[in-house]
mmCIF entry with sequence, helices, sheets and N, C-alpha, C, O atoms, coordinates in Angstrom:
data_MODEL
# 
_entry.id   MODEL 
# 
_entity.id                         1 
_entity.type                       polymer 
_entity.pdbx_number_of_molecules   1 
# 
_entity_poly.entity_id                      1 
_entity_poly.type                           'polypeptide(L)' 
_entity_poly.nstd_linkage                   no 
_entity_poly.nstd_monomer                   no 
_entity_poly.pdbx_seq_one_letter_code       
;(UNK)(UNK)(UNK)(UNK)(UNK)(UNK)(UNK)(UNK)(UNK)(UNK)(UNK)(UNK)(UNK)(UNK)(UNK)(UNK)
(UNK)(UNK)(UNK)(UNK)(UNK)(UNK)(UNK)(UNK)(UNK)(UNK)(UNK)(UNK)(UNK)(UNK)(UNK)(UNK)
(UNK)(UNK)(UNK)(UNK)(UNK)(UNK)(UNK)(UNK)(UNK)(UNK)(UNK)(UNK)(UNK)(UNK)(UNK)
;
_entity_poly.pdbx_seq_one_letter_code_can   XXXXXXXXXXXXXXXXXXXXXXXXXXXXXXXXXXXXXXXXXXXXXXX 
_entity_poly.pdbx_strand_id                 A 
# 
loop_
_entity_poly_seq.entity_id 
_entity_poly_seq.num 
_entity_poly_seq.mon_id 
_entity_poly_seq.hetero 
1 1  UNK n 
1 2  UNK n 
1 3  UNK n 
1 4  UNK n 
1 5  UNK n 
1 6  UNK n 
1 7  UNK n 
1 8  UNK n 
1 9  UNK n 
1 10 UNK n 
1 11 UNK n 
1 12 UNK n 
1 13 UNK n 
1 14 UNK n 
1 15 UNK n 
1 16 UNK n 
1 17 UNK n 
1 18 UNK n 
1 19 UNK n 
1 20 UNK n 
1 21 UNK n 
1 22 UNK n 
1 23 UNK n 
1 24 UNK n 
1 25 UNK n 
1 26 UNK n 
1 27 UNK n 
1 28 UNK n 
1 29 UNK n 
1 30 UNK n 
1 31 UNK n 
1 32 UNK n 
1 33 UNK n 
1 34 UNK n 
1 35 UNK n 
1 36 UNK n 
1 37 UNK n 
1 38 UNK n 
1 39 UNK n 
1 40 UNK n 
1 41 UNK n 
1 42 UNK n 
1 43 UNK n 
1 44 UNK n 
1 45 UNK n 
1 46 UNK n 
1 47 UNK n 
# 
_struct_asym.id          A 
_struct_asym.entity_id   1 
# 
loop_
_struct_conf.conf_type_id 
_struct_conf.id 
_struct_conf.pdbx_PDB_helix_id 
_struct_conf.beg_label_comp_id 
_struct_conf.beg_label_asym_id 
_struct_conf.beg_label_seq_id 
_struct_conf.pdbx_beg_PDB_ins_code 
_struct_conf.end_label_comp_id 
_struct_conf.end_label_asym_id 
_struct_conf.end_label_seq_id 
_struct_conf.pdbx_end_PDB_ins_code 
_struct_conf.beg_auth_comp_id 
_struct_conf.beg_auth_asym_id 
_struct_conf.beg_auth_seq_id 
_struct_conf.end_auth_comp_id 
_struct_conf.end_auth_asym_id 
_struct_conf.end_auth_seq_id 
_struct_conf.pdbx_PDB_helix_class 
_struct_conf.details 
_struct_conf.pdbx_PDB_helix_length 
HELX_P HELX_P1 AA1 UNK A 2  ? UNK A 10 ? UNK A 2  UNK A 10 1 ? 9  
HELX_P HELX_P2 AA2 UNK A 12 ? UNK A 15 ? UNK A 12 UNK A 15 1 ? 4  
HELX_P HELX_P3 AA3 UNK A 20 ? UNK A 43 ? UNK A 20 UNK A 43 1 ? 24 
# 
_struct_conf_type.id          HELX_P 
_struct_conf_type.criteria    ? 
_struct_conf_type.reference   ? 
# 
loop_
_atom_site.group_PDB 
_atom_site.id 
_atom_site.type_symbol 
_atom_site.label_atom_id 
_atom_site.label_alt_id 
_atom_site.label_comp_id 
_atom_site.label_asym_id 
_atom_site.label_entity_id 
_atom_site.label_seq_id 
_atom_site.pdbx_PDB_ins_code 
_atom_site.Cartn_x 
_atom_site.Cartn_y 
_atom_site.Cartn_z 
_atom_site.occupancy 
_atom_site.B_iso_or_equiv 
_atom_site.pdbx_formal_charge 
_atom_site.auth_seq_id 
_atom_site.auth_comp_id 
_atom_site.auth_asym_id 
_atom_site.auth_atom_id 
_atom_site.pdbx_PDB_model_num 
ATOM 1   N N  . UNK A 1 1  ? -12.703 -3.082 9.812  1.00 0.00 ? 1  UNK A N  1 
ATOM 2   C CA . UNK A 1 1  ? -11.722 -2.115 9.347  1.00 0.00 ? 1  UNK A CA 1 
ATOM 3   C C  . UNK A 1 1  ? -11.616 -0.940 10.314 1.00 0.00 ? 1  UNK A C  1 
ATOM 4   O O  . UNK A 1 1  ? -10.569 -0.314 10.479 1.00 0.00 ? 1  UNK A O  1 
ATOM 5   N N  . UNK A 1 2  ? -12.756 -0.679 10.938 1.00 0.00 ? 2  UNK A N  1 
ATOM 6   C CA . UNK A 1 2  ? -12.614 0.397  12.270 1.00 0.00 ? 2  UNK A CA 1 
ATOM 7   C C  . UNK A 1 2  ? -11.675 0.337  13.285 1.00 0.00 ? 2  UNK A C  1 
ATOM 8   O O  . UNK A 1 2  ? -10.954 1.232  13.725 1.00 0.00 ? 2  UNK A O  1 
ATOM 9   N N  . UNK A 1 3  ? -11.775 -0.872 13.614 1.00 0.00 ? 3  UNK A N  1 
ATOM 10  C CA . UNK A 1 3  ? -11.147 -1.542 14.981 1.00 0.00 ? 3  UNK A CA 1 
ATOM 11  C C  . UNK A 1 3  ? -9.058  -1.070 14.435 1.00 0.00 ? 3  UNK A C  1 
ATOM 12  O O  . UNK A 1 3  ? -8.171  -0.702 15.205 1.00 0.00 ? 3  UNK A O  1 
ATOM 13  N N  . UNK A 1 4  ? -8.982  -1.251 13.223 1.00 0.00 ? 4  UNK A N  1 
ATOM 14  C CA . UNK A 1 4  ? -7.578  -1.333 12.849 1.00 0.00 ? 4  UNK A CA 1 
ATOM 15  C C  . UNK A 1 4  ? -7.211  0.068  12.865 1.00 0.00 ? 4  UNK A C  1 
ATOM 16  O O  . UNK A 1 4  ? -6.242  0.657  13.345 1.00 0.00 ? 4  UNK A O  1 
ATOM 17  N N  . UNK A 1 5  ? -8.635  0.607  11.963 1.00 0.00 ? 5  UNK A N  1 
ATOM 18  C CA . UNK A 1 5  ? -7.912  2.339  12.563 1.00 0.00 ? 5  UNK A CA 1 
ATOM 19  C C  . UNK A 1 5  ? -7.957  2.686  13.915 1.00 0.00 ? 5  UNK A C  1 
ATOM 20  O O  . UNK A 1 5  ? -7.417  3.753  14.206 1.00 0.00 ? 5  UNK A O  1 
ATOM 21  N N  . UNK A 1 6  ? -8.434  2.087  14.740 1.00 0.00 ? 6  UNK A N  1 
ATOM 22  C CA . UNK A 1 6  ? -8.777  2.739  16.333 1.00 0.00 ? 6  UNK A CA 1 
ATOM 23  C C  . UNK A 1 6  ? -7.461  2.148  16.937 1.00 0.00 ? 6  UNK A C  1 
ATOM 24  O O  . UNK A 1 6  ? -6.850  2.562  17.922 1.00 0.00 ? 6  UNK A O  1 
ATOM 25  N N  . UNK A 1 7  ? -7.218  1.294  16.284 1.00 0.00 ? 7  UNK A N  1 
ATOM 26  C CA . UNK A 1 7  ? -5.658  0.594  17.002 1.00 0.00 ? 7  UNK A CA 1 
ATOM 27  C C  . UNK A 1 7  ? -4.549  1.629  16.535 1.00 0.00 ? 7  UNK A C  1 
ATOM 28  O O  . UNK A 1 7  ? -3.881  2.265  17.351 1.00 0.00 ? 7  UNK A O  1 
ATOM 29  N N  . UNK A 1 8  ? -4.411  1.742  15.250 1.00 0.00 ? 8  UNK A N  1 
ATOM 30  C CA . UNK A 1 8  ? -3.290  2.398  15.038 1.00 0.00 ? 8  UNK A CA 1 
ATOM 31  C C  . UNK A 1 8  ? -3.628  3.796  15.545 1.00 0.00 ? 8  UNK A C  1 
ATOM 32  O O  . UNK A 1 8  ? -2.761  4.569  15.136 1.00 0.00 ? 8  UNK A O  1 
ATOM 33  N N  . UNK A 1 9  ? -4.470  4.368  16.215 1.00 0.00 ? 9  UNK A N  1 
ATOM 34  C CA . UNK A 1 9  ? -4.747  5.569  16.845 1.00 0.00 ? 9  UNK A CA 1 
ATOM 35  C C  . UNK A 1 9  ? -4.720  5.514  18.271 1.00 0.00 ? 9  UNK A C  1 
ATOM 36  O O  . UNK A 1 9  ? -4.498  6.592  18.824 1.00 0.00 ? 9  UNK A O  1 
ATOM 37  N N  . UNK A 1 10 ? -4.800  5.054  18.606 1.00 0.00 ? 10 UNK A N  1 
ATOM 38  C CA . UNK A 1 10 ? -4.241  4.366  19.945 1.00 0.00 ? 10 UNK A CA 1 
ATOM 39  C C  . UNK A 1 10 ? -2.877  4.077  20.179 1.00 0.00 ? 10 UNK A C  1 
ATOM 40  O O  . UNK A 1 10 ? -2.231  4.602  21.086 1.00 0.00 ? 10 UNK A O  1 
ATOM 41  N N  . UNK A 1 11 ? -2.435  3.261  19.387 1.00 0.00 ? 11 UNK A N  1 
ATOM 42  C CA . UNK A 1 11 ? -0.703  2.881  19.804 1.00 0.00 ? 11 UNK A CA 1 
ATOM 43  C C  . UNK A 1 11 ? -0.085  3.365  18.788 1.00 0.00 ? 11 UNK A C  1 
ATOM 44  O O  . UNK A 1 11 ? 1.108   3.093  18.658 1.00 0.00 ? 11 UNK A O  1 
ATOM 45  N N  . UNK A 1 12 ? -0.569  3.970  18.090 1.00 0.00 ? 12 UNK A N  1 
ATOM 46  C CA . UNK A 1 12 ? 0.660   4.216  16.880 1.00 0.00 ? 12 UNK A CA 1 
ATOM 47  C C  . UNK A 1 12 ? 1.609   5.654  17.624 1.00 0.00 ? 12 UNK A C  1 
ATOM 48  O O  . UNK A 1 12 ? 2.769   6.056  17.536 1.00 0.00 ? 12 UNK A O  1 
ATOM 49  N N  . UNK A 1 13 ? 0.581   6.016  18.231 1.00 0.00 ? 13 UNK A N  1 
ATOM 50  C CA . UNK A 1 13 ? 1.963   7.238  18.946 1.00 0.00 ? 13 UNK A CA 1 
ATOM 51  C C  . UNK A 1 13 ? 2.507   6.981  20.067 1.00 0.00 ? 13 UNK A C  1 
ATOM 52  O O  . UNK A 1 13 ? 3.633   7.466  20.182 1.00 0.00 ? 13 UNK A O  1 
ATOM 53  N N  . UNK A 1 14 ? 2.151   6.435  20.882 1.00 0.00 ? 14 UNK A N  1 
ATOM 54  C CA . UNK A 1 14 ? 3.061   5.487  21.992 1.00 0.00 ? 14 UNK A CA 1 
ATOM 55  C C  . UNK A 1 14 ? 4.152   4.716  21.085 1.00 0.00 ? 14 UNK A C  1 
ATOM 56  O O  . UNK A 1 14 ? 5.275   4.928  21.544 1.00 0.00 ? 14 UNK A O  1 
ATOM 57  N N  . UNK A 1 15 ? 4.177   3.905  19.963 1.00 0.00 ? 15 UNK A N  1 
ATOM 58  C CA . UNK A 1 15 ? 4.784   3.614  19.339 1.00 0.00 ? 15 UNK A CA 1 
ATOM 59  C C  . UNK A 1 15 ? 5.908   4.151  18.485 1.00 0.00 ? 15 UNK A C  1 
ATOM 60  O O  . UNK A 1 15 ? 6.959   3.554  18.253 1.00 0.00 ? 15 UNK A O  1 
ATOM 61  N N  . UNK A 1 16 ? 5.657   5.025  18.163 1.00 0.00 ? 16 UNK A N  1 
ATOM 62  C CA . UNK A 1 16 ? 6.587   6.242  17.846 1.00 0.00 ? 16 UNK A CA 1 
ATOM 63  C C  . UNK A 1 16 ? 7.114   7.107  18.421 1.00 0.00 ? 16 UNK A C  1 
ATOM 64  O O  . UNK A 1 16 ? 7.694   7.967  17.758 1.00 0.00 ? 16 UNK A O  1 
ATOM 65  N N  . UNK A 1 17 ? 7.094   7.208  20.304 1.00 0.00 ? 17 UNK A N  1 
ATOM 66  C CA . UNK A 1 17 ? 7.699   7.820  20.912 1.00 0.00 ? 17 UNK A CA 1 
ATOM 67  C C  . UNK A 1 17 ? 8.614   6.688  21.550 1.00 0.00 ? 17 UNK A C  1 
ATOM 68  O O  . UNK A 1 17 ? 9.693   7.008  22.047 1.00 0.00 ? 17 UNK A O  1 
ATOM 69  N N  . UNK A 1 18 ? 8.286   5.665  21.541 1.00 0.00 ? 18 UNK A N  1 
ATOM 70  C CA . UNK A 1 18 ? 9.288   4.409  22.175 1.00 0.00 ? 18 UNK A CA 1 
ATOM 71  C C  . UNK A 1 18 ? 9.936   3.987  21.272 1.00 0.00 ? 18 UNK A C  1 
ATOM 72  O O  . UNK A 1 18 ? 10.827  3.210  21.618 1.00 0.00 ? 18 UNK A O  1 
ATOM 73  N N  . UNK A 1 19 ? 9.808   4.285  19.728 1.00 0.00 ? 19 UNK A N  1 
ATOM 74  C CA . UNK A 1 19 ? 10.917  4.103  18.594 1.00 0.00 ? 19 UNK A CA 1 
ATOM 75  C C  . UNK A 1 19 ? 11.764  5.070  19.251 1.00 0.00 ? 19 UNK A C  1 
ATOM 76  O O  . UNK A 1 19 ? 12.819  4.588  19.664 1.00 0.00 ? 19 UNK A O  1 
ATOM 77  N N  . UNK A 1 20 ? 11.548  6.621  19.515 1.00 0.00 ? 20 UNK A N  1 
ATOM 78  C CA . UNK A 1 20 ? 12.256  7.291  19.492 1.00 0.00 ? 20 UNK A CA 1 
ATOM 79  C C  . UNK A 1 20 ? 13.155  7.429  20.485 1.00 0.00 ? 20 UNK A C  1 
ATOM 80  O O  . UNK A 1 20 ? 14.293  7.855  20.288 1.00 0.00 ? 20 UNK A O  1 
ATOM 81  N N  . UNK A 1 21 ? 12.696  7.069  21.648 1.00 0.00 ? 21 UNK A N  1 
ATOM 82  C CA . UNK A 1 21 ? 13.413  7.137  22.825 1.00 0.00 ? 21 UNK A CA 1 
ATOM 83  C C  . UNK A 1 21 ? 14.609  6.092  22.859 1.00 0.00 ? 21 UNK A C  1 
ATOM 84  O O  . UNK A 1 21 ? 15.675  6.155  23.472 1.00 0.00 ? 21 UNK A O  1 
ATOM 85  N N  . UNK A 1 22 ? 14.230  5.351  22.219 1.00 0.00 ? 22 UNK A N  1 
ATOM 86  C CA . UNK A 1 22 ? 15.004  4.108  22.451 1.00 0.00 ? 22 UNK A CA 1 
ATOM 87  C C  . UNK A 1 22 ? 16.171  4.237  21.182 1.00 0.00 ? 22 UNK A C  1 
ATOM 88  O O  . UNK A 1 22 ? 17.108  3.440  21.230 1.00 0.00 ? 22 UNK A O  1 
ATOM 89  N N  . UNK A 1 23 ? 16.144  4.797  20.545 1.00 0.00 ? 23 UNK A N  1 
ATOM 90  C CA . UNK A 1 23 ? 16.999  5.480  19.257 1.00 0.00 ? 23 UNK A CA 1 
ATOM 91  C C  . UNK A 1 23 ? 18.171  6.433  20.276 1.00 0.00 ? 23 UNK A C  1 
ATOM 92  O O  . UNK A 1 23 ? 19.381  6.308  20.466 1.00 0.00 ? 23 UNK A O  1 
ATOM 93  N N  . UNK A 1 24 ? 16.899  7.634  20.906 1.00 0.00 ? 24 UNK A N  1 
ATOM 94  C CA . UNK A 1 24 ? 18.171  8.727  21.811 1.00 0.00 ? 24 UNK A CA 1 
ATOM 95  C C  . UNK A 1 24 ? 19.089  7.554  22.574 1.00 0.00 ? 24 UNK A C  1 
ATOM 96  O O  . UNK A 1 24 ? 20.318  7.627  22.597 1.00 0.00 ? 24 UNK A O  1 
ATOM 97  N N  . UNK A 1 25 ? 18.176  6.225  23.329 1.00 0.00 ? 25 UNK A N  1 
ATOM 98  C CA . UNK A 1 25 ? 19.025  6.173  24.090 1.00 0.00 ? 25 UNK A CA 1 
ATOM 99  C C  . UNK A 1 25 ? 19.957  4.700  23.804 1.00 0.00 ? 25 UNK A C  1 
ATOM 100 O O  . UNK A 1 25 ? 20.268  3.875  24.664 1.00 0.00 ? 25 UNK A O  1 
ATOM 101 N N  . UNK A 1 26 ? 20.226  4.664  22.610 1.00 0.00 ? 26 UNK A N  1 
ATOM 102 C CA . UNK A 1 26 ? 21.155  3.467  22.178 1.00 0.00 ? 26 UNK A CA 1 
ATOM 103 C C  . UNK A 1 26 ? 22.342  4.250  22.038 1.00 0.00 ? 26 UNK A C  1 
ATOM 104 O O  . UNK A 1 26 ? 23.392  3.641  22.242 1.00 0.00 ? 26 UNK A O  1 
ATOM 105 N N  . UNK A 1 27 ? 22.429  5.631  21.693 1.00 0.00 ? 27 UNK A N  1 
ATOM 106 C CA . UNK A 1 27 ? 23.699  6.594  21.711 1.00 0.00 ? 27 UNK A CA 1 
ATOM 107 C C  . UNK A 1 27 ? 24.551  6.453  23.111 1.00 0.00 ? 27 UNK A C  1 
ATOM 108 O O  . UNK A 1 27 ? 25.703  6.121  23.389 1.00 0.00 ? 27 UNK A O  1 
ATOM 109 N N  . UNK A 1 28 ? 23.317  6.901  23.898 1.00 0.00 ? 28 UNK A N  1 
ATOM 110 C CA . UNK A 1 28 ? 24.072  7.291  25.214 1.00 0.00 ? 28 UNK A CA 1 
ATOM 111 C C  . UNK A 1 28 ? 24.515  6.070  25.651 1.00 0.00 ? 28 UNK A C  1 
ATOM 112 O O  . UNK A 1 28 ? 25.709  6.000  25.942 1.00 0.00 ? 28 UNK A O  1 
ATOM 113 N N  . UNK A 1 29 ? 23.775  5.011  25.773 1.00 0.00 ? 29 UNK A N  1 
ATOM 114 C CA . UNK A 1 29 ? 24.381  3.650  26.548 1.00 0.00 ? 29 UNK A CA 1 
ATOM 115 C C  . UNK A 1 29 ? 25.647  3.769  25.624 1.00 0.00 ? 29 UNK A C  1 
ATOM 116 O O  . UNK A 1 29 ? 26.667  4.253  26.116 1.00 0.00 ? 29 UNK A O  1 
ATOM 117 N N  . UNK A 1 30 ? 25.641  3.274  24.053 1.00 0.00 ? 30 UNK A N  1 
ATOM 118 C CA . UNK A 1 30 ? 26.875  3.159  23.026 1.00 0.00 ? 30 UNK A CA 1 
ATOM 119 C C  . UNK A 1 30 ? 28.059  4.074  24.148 1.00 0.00 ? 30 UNK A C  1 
ATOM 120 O O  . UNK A 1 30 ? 28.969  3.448  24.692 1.00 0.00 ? 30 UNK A O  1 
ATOM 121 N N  . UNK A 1 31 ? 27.908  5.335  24.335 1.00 0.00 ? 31 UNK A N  1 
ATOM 122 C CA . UNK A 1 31 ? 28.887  6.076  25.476 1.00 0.00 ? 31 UNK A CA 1 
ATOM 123 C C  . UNK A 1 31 ? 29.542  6.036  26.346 1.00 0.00 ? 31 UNK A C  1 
ATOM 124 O O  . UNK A 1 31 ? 30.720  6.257  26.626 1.00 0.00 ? 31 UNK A O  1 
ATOM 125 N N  . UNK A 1 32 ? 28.296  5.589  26.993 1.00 0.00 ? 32 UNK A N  1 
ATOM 126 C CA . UNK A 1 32 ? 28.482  4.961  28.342 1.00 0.00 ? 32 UNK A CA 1 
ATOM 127 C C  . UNK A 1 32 ? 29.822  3.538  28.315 1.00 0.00 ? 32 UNK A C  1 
ATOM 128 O O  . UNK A 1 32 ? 30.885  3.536  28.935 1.00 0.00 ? 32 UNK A O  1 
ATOM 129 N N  . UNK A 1 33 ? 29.395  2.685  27.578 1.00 0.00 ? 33 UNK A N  1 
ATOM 130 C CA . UNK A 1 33 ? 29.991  1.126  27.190 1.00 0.00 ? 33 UNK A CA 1 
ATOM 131 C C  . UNK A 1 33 ? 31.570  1.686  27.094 1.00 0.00 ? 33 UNK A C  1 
ATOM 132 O O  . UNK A 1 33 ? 32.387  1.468  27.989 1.00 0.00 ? 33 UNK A O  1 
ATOM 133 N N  . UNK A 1 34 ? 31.880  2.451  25.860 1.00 0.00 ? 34 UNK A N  1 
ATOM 134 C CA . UNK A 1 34 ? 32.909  3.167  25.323 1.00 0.00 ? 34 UNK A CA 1 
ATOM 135 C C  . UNK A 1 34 ? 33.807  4.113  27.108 1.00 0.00 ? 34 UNK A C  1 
ATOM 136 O O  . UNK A 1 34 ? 34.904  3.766  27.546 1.00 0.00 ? 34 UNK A O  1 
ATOM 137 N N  . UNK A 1 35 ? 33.320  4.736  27.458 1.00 0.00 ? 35 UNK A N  1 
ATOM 138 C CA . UNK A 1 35 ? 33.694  4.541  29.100 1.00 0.00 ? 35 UNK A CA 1 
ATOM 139 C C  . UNK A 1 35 ? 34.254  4.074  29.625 1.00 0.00 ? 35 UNK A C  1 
ATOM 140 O O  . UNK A 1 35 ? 35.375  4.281  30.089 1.00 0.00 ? 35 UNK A O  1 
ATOM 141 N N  . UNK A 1 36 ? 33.347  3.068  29.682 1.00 0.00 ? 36 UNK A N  1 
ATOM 142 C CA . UNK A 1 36 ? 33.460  1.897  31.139 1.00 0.00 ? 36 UNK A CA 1 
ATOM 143 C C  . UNK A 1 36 ? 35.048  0.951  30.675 1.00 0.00 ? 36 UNK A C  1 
ATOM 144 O O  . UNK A 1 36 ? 36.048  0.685  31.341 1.00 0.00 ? 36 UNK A O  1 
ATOM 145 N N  . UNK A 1 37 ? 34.623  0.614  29.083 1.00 0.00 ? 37 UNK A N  1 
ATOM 146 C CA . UNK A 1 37 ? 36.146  0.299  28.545 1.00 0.00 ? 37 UNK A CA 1 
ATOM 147 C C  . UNK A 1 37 ? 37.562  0.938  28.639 1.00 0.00 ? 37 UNK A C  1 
ATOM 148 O O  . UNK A 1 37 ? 38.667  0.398  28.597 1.00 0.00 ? 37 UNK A O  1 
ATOM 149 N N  . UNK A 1 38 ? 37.179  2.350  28.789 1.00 0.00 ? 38 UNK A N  1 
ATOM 150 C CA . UNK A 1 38 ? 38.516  3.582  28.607 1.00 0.00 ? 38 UNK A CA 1 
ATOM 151 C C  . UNK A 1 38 ? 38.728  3.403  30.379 1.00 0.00 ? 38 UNK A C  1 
ATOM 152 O O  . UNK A 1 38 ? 39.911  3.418  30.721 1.00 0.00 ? 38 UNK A O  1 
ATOM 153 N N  . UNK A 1 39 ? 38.010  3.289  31.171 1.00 0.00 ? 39 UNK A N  1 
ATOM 154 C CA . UNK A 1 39 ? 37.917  2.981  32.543 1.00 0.00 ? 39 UNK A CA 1 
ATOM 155 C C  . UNK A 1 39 ? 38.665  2.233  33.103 1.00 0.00 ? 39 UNK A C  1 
ATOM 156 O O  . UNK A 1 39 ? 39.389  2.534  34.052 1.00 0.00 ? 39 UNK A O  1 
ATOM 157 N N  . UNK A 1 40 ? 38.526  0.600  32.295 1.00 0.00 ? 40 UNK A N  1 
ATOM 158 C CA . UNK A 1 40 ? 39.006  -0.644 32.423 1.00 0.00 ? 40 UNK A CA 1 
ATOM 159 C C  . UNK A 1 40 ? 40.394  -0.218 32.321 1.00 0.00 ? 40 UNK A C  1 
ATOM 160 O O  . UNK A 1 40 ? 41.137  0.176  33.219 1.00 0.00 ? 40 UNK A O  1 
ATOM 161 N N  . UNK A 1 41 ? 40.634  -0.372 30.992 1.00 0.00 ? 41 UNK A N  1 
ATOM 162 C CA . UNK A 1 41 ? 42.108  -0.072 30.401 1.00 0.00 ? 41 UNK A CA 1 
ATOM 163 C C  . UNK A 1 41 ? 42.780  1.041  30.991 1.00 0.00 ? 41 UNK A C  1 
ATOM 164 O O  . UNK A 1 41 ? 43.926  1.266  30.602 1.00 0.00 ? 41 UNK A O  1 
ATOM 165 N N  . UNK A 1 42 ? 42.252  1.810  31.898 1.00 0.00 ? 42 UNK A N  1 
ATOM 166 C CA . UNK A 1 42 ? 43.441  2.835  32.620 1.00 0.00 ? 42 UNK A CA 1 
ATOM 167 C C  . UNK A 1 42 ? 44.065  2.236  33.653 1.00 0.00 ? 42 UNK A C  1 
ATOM 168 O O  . UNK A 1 42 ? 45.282  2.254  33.838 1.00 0.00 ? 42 UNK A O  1 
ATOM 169 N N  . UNK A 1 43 ? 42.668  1.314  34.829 1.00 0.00 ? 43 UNK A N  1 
ATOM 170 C CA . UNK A 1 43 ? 42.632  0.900  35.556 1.00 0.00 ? 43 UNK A CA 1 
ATOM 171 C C  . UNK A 1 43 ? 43.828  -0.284 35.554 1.00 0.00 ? 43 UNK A C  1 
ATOM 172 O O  . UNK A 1 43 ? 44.659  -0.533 36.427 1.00 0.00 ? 43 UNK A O  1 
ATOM 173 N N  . UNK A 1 44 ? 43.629  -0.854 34.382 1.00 0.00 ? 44 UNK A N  1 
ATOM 174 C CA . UNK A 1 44 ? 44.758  -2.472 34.406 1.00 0.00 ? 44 UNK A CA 1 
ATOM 175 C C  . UNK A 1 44 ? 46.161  -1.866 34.241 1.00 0.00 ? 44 UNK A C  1 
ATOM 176 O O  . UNK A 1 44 ? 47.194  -2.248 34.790 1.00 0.00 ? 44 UNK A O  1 
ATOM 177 N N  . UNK A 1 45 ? 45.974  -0.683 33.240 1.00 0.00 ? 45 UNK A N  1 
ATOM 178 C CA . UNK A 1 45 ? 47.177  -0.002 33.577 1.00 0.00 ? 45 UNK A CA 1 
ATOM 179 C C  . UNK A 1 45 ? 48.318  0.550  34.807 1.00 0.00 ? 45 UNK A C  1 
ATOM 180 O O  . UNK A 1 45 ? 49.514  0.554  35.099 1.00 0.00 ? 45 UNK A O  1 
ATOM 181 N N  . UNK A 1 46 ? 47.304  0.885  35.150 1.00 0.00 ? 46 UNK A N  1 
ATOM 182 C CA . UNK A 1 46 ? 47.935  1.488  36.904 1.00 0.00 ? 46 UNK A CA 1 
ATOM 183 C C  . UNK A 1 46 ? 48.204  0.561  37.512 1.00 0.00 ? 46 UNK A C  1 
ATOM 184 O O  . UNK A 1 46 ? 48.687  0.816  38.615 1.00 0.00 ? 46 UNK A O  1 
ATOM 185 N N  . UNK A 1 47 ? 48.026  -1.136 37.098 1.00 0.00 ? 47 UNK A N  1 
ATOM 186 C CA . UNK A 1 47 ? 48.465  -1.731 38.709 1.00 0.00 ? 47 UNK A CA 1 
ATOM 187 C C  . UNK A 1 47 ? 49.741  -2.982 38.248 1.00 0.00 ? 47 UNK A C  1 
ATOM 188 O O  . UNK A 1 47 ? 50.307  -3.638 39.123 1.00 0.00 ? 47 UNK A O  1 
# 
């Protein structure tokens, strides 16, 4: 039963900062994507 608390004390906060990061950064890519589309569609436009 030690070993399980020493684990979740160990990775449980690495674990919860790579939940989190990866949360901030599903927004920004989502952005990014939304972009690259508004990008496209100007682009096919103009020619």
């Amino acid at each position: 039963m030690e070993s399980l608390g020493d684990a979740i004390a160990n990775f449980g906060f690495p674990i919860a900062i790579t939940i989190y990061l990866l949360v901030r950064m599903e927004k920004r890519v989502e952005r990014l994507t939304e972009s690259i589309y508004e990008l496209a569609k100007t682009i096919s436009a103009q020619r």
